[in-house]
C-alpha positions as CSV (number, residue, x, y, z in Angstrom):
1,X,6.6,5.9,-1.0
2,X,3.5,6.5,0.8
3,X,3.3,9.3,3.1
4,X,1.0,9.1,6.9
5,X,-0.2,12.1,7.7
6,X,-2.7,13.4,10.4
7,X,-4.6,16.8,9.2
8,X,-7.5,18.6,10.4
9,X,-10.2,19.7,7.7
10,X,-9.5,19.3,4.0
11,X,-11.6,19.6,1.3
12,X,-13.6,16.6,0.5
13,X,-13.2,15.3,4.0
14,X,-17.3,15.2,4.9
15,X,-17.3,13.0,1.1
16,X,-14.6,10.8,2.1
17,X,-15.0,9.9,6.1
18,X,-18.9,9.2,4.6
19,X,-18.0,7.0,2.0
20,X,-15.7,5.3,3.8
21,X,-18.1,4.4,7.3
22,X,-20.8,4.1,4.4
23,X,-19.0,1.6,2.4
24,X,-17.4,-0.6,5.6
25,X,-21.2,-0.9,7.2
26,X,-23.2,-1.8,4.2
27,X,-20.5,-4.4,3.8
28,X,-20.4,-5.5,7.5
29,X,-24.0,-4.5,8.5
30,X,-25.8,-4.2,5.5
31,X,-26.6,-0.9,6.3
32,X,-27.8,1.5,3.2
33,X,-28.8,5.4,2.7
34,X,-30.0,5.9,5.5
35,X,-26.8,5.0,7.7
36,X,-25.1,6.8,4.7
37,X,-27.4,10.0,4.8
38,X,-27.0,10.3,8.8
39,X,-23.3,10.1,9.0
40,X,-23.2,13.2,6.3
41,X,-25.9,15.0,7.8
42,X,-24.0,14.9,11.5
43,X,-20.6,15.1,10.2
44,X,-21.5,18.2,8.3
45,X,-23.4,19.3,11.3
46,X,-20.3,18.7,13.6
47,X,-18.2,21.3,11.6
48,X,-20.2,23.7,10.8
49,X,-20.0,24.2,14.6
50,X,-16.6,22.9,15.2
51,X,-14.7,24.9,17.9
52,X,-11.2,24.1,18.5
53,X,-11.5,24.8,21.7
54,X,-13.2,21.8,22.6
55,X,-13.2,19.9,19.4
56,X,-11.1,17.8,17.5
57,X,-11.6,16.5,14.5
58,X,-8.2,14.5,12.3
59,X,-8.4,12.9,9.2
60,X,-5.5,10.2,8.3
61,X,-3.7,11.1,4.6
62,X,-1.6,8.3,2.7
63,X,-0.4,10.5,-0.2
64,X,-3.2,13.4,0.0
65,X,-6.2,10.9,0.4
66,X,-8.2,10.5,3.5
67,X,-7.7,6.3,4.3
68,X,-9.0,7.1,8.2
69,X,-10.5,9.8,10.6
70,X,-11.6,10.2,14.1
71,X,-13.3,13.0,15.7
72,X,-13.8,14.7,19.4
73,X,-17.1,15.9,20.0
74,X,-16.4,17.8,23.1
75,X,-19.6,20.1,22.9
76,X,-20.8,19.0,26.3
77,X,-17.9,17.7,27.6
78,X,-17.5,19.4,31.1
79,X,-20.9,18.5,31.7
80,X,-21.6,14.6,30.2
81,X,-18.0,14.2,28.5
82,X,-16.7,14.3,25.2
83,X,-18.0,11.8,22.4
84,X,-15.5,10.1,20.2
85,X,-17.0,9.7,16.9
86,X,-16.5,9.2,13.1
87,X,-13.5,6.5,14.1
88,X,-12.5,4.5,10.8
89,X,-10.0,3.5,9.1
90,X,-10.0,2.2,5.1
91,X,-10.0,-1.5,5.6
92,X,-6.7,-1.9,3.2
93,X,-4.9,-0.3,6.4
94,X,-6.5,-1.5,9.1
95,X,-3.8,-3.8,11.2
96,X,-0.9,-1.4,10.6
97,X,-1.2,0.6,13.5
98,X,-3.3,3.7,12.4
99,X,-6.6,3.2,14.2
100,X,-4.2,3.1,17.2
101,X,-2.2,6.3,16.1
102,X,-5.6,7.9,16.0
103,X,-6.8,7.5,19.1
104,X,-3.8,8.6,21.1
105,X,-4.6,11.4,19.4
106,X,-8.0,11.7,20.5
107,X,-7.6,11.0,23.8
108,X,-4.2,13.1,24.1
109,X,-6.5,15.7,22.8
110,X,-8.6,15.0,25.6
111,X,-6.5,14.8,28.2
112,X,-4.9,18.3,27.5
113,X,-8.4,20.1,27.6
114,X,-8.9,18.2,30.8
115,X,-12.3,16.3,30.1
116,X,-12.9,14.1,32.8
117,X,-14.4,11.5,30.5
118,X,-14.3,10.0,27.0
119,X,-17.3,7.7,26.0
120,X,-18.4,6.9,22.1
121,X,-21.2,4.1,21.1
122,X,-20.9,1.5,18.6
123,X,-22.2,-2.1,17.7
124,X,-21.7,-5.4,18.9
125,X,-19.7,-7.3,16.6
126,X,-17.0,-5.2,15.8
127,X,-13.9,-7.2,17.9
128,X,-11.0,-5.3,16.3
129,X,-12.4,-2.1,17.3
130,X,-13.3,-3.0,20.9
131,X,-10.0,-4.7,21.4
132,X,-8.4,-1.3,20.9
133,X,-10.7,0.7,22.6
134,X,-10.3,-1.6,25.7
135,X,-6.3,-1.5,24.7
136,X,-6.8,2.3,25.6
137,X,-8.6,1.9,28.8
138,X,-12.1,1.9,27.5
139,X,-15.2,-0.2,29.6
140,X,-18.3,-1.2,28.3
141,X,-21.1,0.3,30.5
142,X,-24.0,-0.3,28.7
143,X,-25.5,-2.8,25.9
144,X,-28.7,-2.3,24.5
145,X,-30.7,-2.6,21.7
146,X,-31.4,-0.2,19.1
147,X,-32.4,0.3,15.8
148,X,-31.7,4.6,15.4
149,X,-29.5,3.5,12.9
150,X,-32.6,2.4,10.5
151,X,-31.4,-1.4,11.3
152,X,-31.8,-3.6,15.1
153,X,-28.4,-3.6,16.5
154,X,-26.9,-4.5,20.0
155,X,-25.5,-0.7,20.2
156,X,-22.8,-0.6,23.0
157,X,-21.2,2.1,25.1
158,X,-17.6,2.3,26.3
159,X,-16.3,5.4,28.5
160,X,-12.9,6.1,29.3
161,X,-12.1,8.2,32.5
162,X,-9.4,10.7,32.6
């Protein structure tokens, strides 16, 4: 029987929610190391600073492994908002209702610190995700194009007030 559960930090967590964005967007994107490296880099950075008073951070378990995560970056949040970041889930359990389980999380989290605003970037493209995010109450307010990722991609913006 396979058991759902949302922790915080385990061990092996900065491997895991890596591998997994890095595996999904070399797939879908055809992004490499670099994407790969940067994800690491500012997970790693995240939680070395992580402060539960502002931040959240969950991973999704199906029997111990992580198969999901998302993340609160509420550093600045009184001041530009918080940034919802590092949201994925394992592509064998997409469509079963986790990504949505994860971000009631996140922004239940947000809402009980009393940020005023959510927002989180991502890329063009990616329908399931924005269907969900504009599920939650989410609007696009800005498209542009980037390539910070080491590849040219229509980066978009989408900020939820609270």
């Amino acid at each position: 029987m396979n058991t759902l559960n949302l922790v915080g930090y385990v061990p092996g967590a900065i491997g895991k929610i890596t591998e997994l964005h890095a595996t999904y967007y070399s797939e879908h994107r055809d992004f490499g190391l670099y994407f790969e490296s940067k994800v690491a880099t500012d997970l790693s950075e995240f939680l070395n600073r992580f402060d539960e008073a502002h931040d959240g951070f969950w991973a999704a378990t199906i029997n111990g492994g992580i198969v999901g995560s998302i993340v609160i970056d509420g550093k600045e949040a009184h001041a530009d908002g918080a940034r919802l970041r590092w949201f994925i889930v394992a592509p064998e359990y997409q469509g079963r209702g986790l990504g949505k389980m994860l971000l009631r999380e996140a922004i239940d989290f947000c809402r009980r610190a009393n940020f005023g605003r959510v927002y989180l970037s991502t890329f063009a493209g990616l329908d399931p995700a924005r269907h969900l995010y504009e599920k939650f109450g989410f609007v696009l307010r800005e498209e542009k194009e980037d390539n910070h990722w080491g590849k040219t991609v229509t980066e978009q913006t989408f900020e939820l007030l609270l």
